[in-house]
C-alpha positions as CSV (number, residue, x, y, z in Angstrom):
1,X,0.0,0.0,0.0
2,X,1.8,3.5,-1.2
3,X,2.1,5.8,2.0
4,X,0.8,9.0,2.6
5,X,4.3,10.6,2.2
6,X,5.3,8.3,-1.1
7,X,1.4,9.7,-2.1
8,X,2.7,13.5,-1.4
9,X,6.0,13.1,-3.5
10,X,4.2,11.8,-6.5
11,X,1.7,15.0,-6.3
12,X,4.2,17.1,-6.0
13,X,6.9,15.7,-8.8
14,X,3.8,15.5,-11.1
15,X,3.0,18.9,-10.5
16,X,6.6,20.3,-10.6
17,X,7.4,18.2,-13.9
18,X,4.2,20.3,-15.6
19,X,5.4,23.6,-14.3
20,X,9.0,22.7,-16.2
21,X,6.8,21.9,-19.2
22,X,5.0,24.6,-19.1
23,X,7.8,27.3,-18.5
24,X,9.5,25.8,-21.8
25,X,6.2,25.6,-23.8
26,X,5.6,29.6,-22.9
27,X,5.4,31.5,-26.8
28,X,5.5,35.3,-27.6
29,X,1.6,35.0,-26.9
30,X,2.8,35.5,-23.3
31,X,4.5,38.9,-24.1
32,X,1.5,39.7,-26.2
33,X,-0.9,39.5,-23.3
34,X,1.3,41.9,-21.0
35,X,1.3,44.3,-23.8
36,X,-2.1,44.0,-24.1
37,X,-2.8,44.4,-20.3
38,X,-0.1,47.2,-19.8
39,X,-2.8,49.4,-22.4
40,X,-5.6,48.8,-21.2
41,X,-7.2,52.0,-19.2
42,X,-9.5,50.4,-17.0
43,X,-9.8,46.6,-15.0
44,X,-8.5,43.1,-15.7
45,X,-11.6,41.5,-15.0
46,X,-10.6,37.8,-14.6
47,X,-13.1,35.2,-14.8
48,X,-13.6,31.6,-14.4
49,X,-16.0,28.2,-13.1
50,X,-15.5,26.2,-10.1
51,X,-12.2,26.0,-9.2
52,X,-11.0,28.0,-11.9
53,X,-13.0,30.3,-10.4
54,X,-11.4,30.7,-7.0
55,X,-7.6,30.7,-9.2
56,X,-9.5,33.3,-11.2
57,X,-9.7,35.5,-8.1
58,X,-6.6,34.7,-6.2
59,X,-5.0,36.0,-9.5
60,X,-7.3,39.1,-9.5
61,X,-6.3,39.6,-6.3
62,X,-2.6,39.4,-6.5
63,X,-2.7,41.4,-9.9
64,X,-4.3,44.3,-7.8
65,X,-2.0,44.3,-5.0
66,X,1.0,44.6,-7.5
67,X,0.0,47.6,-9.7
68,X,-2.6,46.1,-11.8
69,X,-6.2,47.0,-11.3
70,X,-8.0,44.2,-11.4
71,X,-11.4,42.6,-10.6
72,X,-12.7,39.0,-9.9
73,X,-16.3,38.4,-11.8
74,X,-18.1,35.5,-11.3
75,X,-19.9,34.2,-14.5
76,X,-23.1,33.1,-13.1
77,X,-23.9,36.5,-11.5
78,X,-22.6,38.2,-15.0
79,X,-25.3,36.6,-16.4
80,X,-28.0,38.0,-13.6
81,X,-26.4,41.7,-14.6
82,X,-22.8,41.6,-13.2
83,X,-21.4,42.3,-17.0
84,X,-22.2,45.6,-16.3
85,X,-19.3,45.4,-14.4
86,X,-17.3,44.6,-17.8
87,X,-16.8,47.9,-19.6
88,X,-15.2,48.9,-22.9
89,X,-11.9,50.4,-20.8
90,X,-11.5,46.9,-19.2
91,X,-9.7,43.4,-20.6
92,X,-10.8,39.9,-19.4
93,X,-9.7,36.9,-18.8
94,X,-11.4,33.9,-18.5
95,X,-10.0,30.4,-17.4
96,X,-10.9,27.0,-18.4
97,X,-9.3,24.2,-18.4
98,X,-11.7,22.5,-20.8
99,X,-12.3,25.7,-22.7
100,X,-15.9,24.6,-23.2
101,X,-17.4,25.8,-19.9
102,X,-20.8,27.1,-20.7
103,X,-21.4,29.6,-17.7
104,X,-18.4,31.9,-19.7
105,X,-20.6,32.2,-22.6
106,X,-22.7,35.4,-21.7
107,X,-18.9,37.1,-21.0
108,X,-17.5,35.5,-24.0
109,X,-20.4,37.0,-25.6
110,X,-20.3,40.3,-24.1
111,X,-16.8,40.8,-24.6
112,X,-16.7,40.4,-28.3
113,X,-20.0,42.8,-28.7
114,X,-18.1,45.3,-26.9
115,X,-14.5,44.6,-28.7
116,X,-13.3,43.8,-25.1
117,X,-9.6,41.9,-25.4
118,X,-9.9,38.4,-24.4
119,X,-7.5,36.6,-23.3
120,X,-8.3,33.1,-22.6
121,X,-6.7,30.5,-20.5
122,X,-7.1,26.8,-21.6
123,X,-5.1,23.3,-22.4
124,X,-7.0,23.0,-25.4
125,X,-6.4,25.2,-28.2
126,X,-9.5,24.1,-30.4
127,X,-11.8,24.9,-27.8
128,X,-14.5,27.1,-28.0
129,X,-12.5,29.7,-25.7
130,X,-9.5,29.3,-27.4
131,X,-11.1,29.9,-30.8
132,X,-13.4,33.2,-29.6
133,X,-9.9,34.3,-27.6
134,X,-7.7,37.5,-28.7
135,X,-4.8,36.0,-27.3
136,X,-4.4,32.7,-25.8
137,X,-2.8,31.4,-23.0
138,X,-2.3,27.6,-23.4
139,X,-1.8,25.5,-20.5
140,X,0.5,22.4,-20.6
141,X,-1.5,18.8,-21.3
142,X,0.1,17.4,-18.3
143,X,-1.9,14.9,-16.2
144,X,-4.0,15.5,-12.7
145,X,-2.2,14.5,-10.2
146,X,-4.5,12.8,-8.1
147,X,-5.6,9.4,-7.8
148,X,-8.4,9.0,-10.9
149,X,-6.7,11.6,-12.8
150,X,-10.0,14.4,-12.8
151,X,-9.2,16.4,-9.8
152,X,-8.1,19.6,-10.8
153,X,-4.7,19.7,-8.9
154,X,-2.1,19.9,-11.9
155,X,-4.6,21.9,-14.2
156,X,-4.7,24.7,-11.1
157,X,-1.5,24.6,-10.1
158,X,-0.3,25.6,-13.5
159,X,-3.1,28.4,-13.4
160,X,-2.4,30.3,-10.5
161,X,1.6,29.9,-11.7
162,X,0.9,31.4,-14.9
163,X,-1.1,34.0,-13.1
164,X,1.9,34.3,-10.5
165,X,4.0,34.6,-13.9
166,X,1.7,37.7,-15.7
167,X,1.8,39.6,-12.3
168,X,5.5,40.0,-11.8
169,X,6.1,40.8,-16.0
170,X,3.6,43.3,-15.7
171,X,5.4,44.7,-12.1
172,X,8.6,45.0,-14.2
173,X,7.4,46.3,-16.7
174,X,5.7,48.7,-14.9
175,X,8.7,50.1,-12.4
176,X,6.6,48.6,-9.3
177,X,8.7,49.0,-6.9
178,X,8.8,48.0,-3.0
179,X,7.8,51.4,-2.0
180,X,4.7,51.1,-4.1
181,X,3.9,47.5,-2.9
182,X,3.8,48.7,0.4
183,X,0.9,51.6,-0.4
184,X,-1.2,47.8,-1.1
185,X,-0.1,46.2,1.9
186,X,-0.2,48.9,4.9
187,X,-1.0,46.3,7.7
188,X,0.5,43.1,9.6
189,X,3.9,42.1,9.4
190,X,4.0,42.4,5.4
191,X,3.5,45.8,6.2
192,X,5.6,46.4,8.7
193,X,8.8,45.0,6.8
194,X,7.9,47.5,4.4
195,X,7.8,50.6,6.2
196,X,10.2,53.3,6.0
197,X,12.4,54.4,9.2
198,X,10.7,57.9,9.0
199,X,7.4,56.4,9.2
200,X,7.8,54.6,13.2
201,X,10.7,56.9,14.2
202,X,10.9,58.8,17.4
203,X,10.8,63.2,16.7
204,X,10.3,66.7,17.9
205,X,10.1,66.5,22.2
206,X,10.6,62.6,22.3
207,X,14.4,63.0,20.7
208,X,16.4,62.7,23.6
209,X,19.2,65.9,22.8
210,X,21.3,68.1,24.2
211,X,24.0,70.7,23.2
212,X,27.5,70.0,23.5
213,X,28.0,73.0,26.4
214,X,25.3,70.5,28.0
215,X,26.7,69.5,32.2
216,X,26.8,66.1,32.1
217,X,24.2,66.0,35.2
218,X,21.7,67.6,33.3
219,X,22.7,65.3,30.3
220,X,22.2,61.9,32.5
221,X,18.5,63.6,33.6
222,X,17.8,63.4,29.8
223,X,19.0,60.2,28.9
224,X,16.6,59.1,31.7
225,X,13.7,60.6,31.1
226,X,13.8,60.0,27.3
227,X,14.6,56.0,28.2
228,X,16.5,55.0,24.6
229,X,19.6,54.8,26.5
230,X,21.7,57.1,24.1
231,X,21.6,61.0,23.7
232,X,22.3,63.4,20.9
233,X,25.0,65.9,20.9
234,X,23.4,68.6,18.4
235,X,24.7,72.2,17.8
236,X,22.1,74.3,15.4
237,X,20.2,70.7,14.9
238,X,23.2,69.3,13.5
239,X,24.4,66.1,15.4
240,X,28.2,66.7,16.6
241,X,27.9,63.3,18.4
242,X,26.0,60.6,20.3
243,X,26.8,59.2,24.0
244,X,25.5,55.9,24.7
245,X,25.4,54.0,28.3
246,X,29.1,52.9,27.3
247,X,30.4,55.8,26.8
248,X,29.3,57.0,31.0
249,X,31.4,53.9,31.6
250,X,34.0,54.4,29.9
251,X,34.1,58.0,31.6
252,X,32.9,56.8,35.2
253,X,35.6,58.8,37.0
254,X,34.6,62.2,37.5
255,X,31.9,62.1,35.1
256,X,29.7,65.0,36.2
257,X,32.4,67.3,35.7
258,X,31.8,67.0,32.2
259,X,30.3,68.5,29.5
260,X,28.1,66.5,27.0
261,X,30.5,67.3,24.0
262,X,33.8,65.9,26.1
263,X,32.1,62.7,27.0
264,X,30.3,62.1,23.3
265,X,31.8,59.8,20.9
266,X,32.1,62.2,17.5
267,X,30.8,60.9,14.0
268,X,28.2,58.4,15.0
269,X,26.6,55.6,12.7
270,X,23.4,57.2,11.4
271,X,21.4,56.4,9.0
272,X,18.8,58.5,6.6
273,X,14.9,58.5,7.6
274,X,13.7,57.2,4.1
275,X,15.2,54.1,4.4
276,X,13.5,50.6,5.0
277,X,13.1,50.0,9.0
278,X,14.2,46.7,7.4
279,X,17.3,47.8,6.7
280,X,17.5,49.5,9.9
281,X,17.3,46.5,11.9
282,X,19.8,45.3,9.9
283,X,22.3,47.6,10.7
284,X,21.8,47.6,14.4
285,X,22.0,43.7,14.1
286,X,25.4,43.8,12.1
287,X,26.9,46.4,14.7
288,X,25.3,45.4,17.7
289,X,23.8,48.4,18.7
290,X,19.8,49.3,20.0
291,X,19.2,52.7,18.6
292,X,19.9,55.1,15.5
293,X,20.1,58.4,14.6
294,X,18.4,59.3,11.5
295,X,19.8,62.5,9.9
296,X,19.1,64.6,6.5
297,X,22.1,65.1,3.4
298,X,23.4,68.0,5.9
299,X,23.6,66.0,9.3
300,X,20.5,68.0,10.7
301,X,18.7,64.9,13.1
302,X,15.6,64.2,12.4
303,X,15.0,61.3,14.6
304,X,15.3,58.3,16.7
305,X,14.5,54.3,15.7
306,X,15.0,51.8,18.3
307,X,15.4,48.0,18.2
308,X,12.3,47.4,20.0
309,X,10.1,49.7,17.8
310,X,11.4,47.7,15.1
311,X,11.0,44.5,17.0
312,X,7.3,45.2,18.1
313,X,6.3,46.1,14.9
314,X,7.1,42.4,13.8
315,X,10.3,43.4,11.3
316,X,13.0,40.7,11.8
């Protein structure tokens, strides 16, 4: 009797073997769809039955959170009055693996009344879809990979690749970059990883500062009540320095008669506030140190990022 695991490594090689086939079956038809979908004003509306249907909105989805406004219609409300929702400014496209699912008729229909592009996604290329198609995505005629071979496991796996596979062409093409991804994906941890230091950082009455004329009894008050465990040294906004809880040690011995600028270690690590916080961590990691100074092109500080804001926020 073949074991669950022996079951899983056959699903999976049969599944990876049509995604190799697939990749070296891909024609110019691919680059003609992206030019296609790059000019078109309005929505990709993407379409499709049963569990082409949920691939058709998975790949909606992931085309609108990468710089491609897109739309998921269902076919059976499309015929109860959702092609409204399919304009002139739009291009569709419809999946089906058959090509001869009958609830895509009334948008098959609808897009050629309207001169719509339609771009259809199918194995076979004499299928109806195929045949009524502007351009035409063929999928490789590689078997299911379940038990009796009509599952659709191979068939959607492909699918949502190929999807996977118009999303990132059209992001380069486009110039999406990370900042722009993150305008899509403000929340969670996704988010966080793509926020920018100047976003989170610490400003105005929070920075902990003082001038270099500061006593260094007055300094310790504001490393204290600030709680980063580092201070600024600025003159005129500009940071002269930074003095961090190794630097008191390393100037234990009559430390109060001190000004801030003796004490401070000069030309800090600092970093500027449109970075990643990311990248910020990263930096603290490498150097093994909690908190950074974020600064403009002329050294003026414009604020504070701490390992824990970093941390709390879920960016590792």
């Amino acid at each position: 009797m073949t074991s669950a695991l022996d079951t899983a490594r056959a699903v999976l090689t049969t599944e990876s073997a049509a995604l190799a086939q697939l990749a070296s079956e891909l024609t110019e038809d691919f680059a003609d769809v992206v030019d296609t979908l790059l000019k078109v004003p309005g929505r990709v509306i993407v379409s499709g039955m049963g569990k082409s249907g949920h691939v058709a909105a998975k790949i909606a989805a992931t085309l609108a959170s990468t710089g491609t406004p897109a739309q998921f219609v269902h076919p059976g409300e499309a015929s109860h009055g959702d092609l409204g929702m399919i304009t002139r400014s739009d291009a569709v496209i419809l999946i089906s693996n058959s090509g001869e699912s009958k609830e895509l008729a009334d948008i098959i229909a609808h897009t050629r009344r309207f001169d719509i592009p339609l771009i259809g996604v199918t194995k076979r290329a004499d299928s109806t879809l195929s045949k009524q198609s502007d351009h035409l995505l063929q999928l490789s005629d590689a078997p299911e990979a379940c038990a009796i071979g009509m599952a659709p496991t191979t068939s959607t796996t492909l699918t949502m690749a190929l999807g996977d596979a118009l999303a990132v062409a059209l992001m380069k093409a486009r110039g999406f970059e990370r900042a722009d991804y993150q305008t899509f994906h403000p929340g969670g941890t996704l988010g966080a990883q793509l926020l920018t230091v100047a976003a989170v950082m610490h400003k105005a009455d929070a920075l902990p500062v003082v001038t270099p004329a500061t006593p260094m009894g007055d300094t310790l008050l504001e490393m204290s009540a600030k709680g980063f465990g580092v201070v600024a040294v600025a003159e005129d906004g500009v940071l002269r320095g930074i003095i961090t809880d190794g630097d008191l040690r390393r100037n234990l011995k009559g430390l109060l008669d001190h000004t801030a600028g003796e004490v401070a270690t000069a030309n800090p690590r600092t970093i500027p506030a449109d970075i990643l916080l990311v990248d910020a961590l990263g930096i603290m990691n490498d150097n093994r140190i909690s908190a950074l100074f974020a600064v403009d092109a002329e050294g003026r500080l414009e604020g504070l990022i701490h390992i824990h804001d970093a941390l709390r926020l879920g960016v590792k």
